[in-house]
C-alpha positions as CSV (number, residue, x, y, z in Angstrom):
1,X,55.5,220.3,96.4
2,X,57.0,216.9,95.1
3,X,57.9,214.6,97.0
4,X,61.2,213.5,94.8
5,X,62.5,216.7,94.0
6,X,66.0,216.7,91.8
7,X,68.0,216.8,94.4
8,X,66.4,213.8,96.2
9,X,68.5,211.3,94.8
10,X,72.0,213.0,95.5
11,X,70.5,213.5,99.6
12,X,70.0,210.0,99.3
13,X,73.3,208.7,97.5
14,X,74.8,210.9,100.4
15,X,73.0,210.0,103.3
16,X,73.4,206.5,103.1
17,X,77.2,207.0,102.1
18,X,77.4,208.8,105.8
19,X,75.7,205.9,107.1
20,X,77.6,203.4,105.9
21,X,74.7,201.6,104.0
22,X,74.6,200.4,100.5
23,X,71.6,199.2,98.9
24,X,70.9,199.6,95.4
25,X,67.6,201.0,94.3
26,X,66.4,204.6,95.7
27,X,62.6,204.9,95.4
28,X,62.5,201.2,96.9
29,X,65.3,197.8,96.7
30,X,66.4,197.6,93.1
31,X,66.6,193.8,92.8
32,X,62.8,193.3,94.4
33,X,61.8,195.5,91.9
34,X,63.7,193.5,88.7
35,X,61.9,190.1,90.8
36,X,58.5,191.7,90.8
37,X,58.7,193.2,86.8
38,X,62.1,192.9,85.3
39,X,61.8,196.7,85.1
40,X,63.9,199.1,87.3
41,X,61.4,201.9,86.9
42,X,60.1,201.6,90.2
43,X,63.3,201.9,92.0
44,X,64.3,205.2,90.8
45,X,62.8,208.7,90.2
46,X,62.5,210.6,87.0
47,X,65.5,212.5,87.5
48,X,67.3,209.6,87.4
49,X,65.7,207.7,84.5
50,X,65.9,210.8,81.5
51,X,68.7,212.6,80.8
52,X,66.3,215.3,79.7
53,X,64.8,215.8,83.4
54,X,68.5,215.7,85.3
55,X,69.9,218.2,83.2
56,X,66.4,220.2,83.4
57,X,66.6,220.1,78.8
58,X,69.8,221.4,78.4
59,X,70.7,217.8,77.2
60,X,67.9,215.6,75.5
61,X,67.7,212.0,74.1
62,X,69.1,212.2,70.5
63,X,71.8,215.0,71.2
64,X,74.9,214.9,71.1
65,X,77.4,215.5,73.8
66,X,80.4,217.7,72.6
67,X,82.8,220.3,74.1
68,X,80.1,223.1,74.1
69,X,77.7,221.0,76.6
70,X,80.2,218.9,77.9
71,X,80.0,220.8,81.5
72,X,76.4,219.9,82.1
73,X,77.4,216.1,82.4
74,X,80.6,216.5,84.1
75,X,79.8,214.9,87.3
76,X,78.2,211.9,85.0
77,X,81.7,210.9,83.4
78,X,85.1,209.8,85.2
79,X,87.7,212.3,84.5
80,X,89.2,210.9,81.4
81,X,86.1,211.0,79.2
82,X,85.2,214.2,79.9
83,X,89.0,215.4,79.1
84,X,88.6,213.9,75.6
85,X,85.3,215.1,75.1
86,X,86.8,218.9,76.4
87,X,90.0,218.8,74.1
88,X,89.7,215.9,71.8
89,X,87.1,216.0,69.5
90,X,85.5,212.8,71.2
91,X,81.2,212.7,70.7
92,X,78.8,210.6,72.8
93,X,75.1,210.4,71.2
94,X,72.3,209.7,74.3
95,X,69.9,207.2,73.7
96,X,66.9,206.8,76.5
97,X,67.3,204.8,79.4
98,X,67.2,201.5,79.1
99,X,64.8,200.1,81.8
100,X,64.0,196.4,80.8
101,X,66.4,194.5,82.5
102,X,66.2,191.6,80.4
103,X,68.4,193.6,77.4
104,X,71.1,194.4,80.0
105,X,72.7,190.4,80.0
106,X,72.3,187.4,78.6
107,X,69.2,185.8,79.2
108,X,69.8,182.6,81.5
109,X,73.0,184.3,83.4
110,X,69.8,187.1,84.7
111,X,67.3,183.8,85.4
112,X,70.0,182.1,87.5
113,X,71.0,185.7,89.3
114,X,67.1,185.6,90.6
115,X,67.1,181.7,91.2
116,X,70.4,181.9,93.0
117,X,69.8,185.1,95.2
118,X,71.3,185.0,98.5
119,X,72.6,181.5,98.3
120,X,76.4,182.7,98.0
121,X,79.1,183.3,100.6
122,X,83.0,183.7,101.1
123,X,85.0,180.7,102.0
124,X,88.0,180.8,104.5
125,X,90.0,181.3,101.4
126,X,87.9,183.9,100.6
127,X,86.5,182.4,97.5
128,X,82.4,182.5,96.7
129,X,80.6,179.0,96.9
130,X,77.4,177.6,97.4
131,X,75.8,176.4,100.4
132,X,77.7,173.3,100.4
133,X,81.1,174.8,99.9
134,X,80.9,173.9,96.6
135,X,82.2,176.4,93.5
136,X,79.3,178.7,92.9
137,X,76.7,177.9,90.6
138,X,75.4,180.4,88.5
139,X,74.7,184.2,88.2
140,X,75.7,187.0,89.8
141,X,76.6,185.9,93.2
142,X,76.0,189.3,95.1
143,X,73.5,191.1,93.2
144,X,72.9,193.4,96.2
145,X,76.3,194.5,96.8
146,X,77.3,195.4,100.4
147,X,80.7,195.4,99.8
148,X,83.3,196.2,96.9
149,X,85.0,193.2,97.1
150,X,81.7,191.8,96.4
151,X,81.2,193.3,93.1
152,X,84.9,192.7,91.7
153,X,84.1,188.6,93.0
154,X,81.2,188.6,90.8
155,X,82.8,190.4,88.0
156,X,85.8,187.7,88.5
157,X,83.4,185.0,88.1
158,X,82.0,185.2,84.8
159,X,83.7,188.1,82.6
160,X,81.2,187.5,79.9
161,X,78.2,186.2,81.3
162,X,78.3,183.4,78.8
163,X,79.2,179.9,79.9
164,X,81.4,180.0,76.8
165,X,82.7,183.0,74.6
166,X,84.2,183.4,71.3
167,X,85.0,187.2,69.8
168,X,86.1,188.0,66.8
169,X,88.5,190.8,66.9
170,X,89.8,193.9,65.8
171,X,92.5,195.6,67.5
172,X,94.1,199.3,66.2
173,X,96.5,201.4,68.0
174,X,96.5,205.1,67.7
175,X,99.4,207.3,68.4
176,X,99.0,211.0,70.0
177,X,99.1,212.1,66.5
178,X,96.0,210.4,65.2
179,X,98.0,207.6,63.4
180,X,97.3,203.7,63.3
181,X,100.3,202.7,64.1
182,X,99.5,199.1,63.9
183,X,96.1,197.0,63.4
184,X,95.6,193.5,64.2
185,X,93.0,190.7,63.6
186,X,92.3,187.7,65.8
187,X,89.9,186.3,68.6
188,X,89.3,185.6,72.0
189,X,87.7,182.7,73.7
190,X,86.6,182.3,77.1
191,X,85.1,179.1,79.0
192,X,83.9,178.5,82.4
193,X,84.0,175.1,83.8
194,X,81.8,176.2,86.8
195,X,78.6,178.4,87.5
196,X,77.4,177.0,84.5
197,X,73.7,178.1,83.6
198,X,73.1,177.2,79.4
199,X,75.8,174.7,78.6
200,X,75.2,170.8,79.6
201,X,76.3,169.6,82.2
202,X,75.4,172.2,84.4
203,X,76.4,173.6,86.9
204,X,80.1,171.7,86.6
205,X,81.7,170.6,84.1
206,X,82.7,166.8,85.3
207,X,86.5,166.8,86.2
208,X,87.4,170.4,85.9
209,X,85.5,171.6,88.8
210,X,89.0,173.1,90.4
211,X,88.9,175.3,87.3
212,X,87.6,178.9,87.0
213,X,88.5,179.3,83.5
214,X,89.9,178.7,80.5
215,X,90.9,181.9,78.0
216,X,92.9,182.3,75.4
217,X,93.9,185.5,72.9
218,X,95.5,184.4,68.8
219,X,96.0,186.7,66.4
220,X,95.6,185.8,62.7
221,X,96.8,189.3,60.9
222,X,99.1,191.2,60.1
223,X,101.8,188.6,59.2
224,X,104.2,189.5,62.1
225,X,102.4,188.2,64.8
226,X,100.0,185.5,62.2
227,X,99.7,182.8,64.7
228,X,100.9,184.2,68.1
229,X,98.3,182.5,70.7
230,X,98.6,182.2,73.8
231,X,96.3,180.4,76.6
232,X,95.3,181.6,80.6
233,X,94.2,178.9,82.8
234,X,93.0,179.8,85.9
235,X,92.4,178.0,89.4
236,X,89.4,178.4,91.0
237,X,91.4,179.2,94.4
238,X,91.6,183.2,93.9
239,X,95.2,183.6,95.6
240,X,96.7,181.9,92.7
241,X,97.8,182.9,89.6
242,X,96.3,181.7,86.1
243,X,98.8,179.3,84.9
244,X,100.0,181.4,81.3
245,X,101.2,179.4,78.0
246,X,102.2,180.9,74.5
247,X,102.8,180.0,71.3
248,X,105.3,181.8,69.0
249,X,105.4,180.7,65.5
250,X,109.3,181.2,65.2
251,X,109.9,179.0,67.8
252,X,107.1,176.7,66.7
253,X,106.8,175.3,70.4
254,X,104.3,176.5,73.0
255,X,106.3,177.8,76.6
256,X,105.1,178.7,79.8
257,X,105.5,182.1,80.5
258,X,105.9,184.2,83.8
259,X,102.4,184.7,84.9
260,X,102.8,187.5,87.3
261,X,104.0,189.8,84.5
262,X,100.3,191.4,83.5
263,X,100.8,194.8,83.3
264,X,102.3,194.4,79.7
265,X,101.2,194.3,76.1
266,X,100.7,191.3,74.5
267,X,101.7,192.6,71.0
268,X,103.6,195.8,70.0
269,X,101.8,199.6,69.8
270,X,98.9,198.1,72.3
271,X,97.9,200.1,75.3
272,X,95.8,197.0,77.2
273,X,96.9,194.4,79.1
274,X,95.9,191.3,80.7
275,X,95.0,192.5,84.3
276,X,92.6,195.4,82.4
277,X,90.4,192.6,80.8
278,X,86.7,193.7,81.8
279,X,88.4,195.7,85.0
280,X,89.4,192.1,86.4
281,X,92.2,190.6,84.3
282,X,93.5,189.5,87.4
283,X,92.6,187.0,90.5
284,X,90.5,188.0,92.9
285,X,92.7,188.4,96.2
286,X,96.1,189.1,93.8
287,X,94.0,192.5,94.6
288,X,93.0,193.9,98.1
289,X,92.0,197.1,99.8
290,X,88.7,196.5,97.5
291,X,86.2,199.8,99.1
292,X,83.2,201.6,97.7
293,X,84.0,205.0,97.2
294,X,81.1,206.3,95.2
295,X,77.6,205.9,94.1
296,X,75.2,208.1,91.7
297,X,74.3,208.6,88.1
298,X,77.0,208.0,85.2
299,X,76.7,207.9,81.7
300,X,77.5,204.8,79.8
301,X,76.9,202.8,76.7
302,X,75.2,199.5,77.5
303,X,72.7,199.1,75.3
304,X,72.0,200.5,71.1
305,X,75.9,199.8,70.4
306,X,76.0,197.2,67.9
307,X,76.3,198.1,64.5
308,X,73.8,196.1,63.2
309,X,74.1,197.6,59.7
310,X,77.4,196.7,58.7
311,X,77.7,193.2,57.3
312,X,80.9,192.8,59.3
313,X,79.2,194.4,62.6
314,X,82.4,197.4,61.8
315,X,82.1,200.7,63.7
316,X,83.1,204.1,62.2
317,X,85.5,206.5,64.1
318,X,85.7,210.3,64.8
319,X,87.8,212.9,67.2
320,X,91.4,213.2,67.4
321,X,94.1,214.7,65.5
322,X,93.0,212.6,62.6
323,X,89.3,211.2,63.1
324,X,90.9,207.3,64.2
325,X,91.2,208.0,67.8
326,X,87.4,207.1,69.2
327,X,84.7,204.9,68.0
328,X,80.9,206.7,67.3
329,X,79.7,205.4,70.7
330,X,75.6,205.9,71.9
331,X,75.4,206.2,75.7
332,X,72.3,205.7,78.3
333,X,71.9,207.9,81.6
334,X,72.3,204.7,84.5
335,X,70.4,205.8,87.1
336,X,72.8,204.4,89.7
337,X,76.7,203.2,89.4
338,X,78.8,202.0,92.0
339,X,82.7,203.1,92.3
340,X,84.9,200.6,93.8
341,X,88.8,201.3,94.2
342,X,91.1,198.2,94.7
343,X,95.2,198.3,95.1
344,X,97.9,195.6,93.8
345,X,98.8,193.6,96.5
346,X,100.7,190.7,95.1
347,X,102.8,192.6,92.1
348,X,105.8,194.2,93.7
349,X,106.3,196.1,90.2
350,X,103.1,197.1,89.1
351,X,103.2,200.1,87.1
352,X,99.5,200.6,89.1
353,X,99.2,201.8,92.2
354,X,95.2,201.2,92.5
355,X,92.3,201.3,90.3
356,X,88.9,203.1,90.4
357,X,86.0,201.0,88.2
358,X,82.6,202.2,87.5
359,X,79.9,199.5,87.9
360,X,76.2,199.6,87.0
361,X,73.9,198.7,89.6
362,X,71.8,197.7,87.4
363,X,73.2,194.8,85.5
364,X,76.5,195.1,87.3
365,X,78.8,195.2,84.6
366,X,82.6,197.3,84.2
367,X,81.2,200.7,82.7
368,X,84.8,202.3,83.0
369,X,88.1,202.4,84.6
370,X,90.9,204.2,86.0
371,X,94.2,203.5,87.1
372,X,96.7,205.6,88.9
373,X,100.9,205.0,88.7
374,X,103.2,204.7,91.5
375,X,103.0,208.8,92.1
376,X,98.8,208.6,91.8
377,X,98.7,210.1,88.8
378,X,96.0,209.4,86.3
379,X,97.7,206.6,84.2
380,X,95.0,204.6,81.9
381,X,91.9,204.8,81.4
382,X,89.5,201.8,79.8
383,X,86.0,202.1,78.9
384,X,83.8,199.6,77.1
385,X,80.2,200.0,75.4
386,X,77.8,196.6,75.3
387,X,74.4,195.7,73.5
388,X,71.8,193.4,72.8
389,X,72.4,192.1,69.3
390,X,69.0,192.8,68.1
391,X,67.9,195.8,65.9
392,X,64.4,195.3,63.8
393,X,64.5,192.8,62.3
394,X,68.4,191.8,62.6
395,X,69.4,190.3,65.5
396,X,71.8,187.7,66.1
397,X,70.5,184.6,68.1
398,X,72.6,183.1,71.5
399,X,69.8,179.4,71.5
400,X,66.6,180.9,72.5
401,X,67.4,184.1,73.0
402,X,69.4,187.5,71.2
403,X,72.8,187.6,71.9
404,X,74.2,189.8,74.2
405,X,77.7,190.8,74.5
406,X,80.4,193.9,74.5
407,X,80.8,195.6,71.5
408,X,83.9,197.9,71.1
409,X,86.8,199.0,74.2
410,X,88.5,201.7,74.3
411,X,92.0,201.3,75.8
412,X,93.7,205.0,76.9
413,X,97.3,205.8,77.9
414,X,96.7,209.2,79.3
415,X,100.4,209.9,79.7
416,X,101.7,208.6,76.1
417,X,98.6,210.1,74.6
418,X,97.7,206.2,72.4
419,X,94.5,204.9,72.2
420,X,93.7,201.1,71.5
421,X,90.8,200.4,69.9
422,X,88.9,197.3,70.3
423,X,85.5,195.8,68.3
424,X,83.5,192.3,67.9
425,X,83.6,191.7,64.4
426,X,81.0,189.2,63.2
427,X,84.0,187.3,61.4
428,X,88.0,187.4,61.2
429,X,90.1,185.3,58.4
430,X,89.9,181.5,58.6
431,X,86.7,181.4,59.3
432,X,86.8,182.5,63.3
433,X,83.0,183.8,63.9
434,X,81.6,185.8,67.1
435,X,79.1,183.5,69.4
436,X,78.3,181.6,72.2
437,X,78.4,178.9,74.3
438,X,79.3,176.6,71.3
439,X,80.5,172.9,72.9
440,X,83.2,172.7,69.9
441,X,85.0,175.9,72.1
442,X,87.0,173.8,74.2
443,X,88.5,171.4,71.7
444,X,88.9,174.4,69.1
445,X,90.5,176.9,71.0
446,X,92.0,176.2,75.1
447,X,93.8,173.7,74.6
448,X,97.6,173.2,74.0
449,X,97.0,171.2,70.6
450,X,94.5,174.3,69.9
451,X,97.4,176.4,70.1
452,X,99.5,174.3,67.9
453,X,96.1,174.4,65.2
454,X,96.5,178.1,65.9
455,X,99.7,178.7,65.2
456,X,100.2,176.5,62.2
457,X,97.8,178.9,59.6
């Protein structure tokens, strides 16, 4: 008889729900085992490390999943996937399990998770520090989740896991009838003056240490909207609201605009907005309710994503009325996700009335969200695929190590049937490349005379 039979893992993601416990890992502590190896083998069972075992070979590394096998992986997709898989035309290819933990974030943001363990804690304010009340310093804060609120802190923290981000951008928006309605070019950049753990001066950066970051979105293509920018700066203190300035070319003047107002599109025929950006657009506590609601086996892509091949890093397409509406996307079994729902707290008009977001135990990343309108109706749905940039011989280098990062979004309005699509491009026009933690990012992007440089192409 064995021991871990296939239903092991389920008894166990139950019993511990009735319990009241969460601990990741189900064969032993999942983080003890990345400490000991960096390998999560030993924390799981086979059933929950091969797609082939958990759905006994109906389903094996290399297939596809399509409407005619769909129903074998329902209860390993949220609700949205599986409809477009059902009656859309949407394809996910399975690649095996990705075990090393090492290809599942950036290098030195995994090194300071293990280094830092256990040293974090909620404030009166509720926000994470140090030991000495200080802003936190590096890593994931809670890499043993006990509680939801702790995974959407860490996922607050540090959206990229890079000290400093810059992505190069393509954005296209699909309508229910397969049509790209509109297509955009431009890039995002991202800094963290604290929890610093590649860029000098570490952990803070010197006089911005009431800062949790600097972020800012430009588009350089199509004409209409050719240098539209606009810049978020947050507080550190997560009851307040970034502070939220834009640049329109017209007006050739940079405003501050209401902050509070993130349930919009930034430019015409897009179906994200600011609060979905990595599941946690928005301050911490400008959120509440935060409870786990779920735990068990999901399918995602986080590794084998980037598109190594393409000299622009460009993704092909497929499903749909007309073959636009999904990018060709690999996904992994994860042996163990976590499902936290949170509500809008401090948005009297929030199209939202809570969100459910999937998160890997593993690497504790976003691997898919929810959200439900006013009536708690499925609204919108947002699901993002990630990968180590290294393939062969390609990769693309982040200092000593290959660069990790997301790849492509996709951005759903269930009720208007539009899809945006999202990918890292190696390159947009003027010269605006994909990277990280560059010490020019600062100077060249997230600042108010950056905007002014932005706007004046």
């Amino acid at each position: 008889m064995r021991r871990y039979d296939r239903g092991y893992s389920r008894r166990k993601f139950l019993q511990d729900a009735a319990r009241g416990v969460l601990g990741t890992g189900v064969l032993m502590p999942l983080w003890p085992a990345i400490a000991s190896s960096g390998d999560i083998s030993g924390a799981y069972p086979d059933e929950l490390l091969s797609i082939d075992a958990y759905t006994r070979g109906r389903i094996a590394t290399g297939d596809e999943i399509t409407a005619d096998n769909v129903e074998y992986v329902r209860d390993l997709l949220e609700p949205i996937r599986y409809e477009q898989i059902r009656t859309m035309g949407r394809r996910l290819r399975v690649a095996p399990t990705t075990t090393d933990i090492m290809r599942l974030s950036p290098w030195e943001y995994i090194e300071a998770t293990l280094r830092n363990a256990g040293k974090a804690r909620f404030d009166d304010n509720g926000n994470v520090v140090a030991p000495d009340g200080r802003p936190w310093i590096g890593g994931n804060p809670f890499p043993d989740p006990k509680q939801g609120i702790e995974l959407f802190a860490a996922q607050t923290l540090s959206w990229g896991r890079h000290d400093a981000s810059f992505y190069a951008l393509h954005e296209y928006d699909v309508d229910a009838q397969g049509d790209v309605r509109f297509s955009y070019e431009g890039g995002w950049a991202e800094l963290s003056p604290v929890a610093r753990v590649s860029m000098d001066p570490k952990p803070y950066w010197p006089g911005h240490e009431d800062k949790l970051r600097y972020q800012s979105v430009f588009f350089v293509k199509p004409q209409s909207v050719r240098g539209t920018s606009f810049l978020n700066v947050w507080d550190y203190d997560q009851r307040k609201f970034p502070i939220l300035h834009g640049y329109i070319p017209e007006f050739r003047r940079i405003r501050q605009l209401p902050t509070d107002q993130r349930f919009e599109p930034l430019v015409p025929g897009s179906s994200m907005y600011l609060s979905d950006a990595w599941a946690a657009g928005d301050p911490l506590h400008t959120w509440g309710n935060y409870r786990i609601v779920g735990r068990g086996p999901f399918l995602a892509a986080v590794s084998n994503s980037w598109k190594a091949d393409h000299p622009n890093w460009q993704h092909d397409t497929h499903g749909g009325p007309k073959g636009h509406s999904f990018w060709d996307t690999t996904v992994e079994l994860i042996p163990e996700a976590i499902v936290v729902e949170a509500e809008p707290v401090l948005f009297p008009r929030a199209p939202v009335s809570r969100k459910r977001v999937w998160f890997d135990a593993r690497n504790l990343v976003v691997v898919g969200m929810v959200t439900f309108d006013r009536k708690g109706q499925p609204f919108r749905s947002f699901d993002g695929a990630y990968a180590l940039y290294e393939d062969g011989d390609r990769r693309v280098m982040d200092g000593k190590h290959p660069y990790w990062s997301w790849t492509h979004v996709h951005a759903t309005d269930i009720q208007s049937g539009t899809i945006t699509r999202l990918e890292q491009v190696r390159t947009v026009d003027r010269g605006h490349d994909s990277g990280a933690n560059d010490p020019g990012m600062y100077e060249r992007y997230l600042t108010h005379a950056a905007l002014m440089r932005l706007g004046a192409v």
